[in-house]
C-alpha positions in Angstrom: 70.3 -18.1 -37.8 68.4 -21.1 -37.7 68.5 -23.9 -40.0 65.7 -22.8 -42.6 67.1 -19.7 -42.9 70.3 -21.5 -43.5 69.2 -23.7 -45.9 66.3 -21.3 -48.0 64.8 -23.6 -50.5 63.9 -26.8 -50.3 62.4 -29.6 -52.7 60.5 -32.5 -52.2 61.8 -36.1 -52.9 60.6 -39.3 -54.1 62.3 -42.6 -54.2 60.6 -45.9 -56.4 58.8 -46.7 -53.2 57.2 -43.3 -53.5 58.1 -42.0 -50.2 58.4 -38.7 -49.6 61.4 -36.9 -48.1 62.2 -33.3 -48.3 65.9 -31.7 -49.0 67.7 -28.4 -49.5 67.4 -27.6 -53.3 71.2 -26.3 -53.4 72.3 -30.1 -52.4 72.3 -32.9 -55.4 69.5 -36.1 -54.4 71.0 -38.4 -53.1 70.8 -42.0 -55.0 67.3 -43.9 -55.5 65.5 -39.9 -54.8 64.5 -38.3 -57.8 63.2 -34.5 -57.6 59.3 -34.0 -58.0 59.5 -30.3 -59.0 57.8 -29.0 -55.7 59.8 -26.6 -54.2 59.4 -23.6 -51.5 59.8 -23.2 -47.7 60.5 -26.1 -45.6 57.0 -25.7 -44.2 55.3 -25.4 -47.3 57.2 -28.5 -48.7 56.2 -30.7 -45.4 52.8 -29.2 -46.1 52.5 -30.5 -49.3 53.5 -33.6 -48.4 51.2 -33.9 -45.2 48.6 -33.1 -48.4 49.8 -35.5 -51.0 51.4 -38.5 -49.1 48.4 -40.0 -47.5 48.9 -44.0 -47.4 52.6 -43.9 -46.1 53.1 -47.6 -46.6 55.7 -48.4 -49.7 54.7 -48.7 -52.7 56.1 -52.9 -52.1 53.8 -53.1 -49.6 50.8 -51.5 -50.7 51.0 -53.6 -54.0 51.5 -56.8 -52.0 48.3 -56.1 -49.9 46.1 -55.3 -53.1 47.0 -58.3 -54.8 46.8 -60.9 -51.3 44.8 -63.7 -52.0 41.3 -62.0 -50.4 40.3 -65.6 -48.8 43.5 -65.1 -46.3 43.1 -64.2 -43.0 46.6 -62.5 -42.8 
C-alpha cells in the first residue's frame, strides 16, 4: 500500500503568505496553516493548486514589488 492509499483524503493549506501546501485531512494543520475547504485525492488537491496558485511568490513579496518606487531600477 502506497502512501495515498495510506493516507485517503487530503486538504489543501494556506498560510498568511498564501502559500499552498497540501496535507492528510485526518492530521490537525499545523501552526500559521489554516484549512481552505478543498479536499479530495492527493492528485486532485495538487491539481487544484497547479490551477489556483499561479504567482508562487509570497504574498510579502508580491506586495513589496507592487508598491516599489516604479522609477527604481531594482
Amino acid at each position: 500500500m502506497n502512501e495515498e492509499d495510506r493516507i485517503g483524503i487530503w486538504i489543501v493549506l494556506v498560510n498568511d503568505e498564501e502559500q499552498h501546501s497540501l496535507w492528510p485531512r485526518q492530521k490537525p494543520a499545523p501552526a500559521g496553516w489554516r484549512d481552505i475547504g478543498v479536499y479530495g485525492s492527493k492528485q486532485e488537491c495538487l491539481d487544484y493548486v497547479e490551477r489556483e496558485w499561479k504567482d508562487i511568490r509570497p504574498l510579502s513579496v508580491r506586495k513589496m514589488v507592487t508598491t516599489r518606487d516604479p522609477d527604481h531600477d531594482g
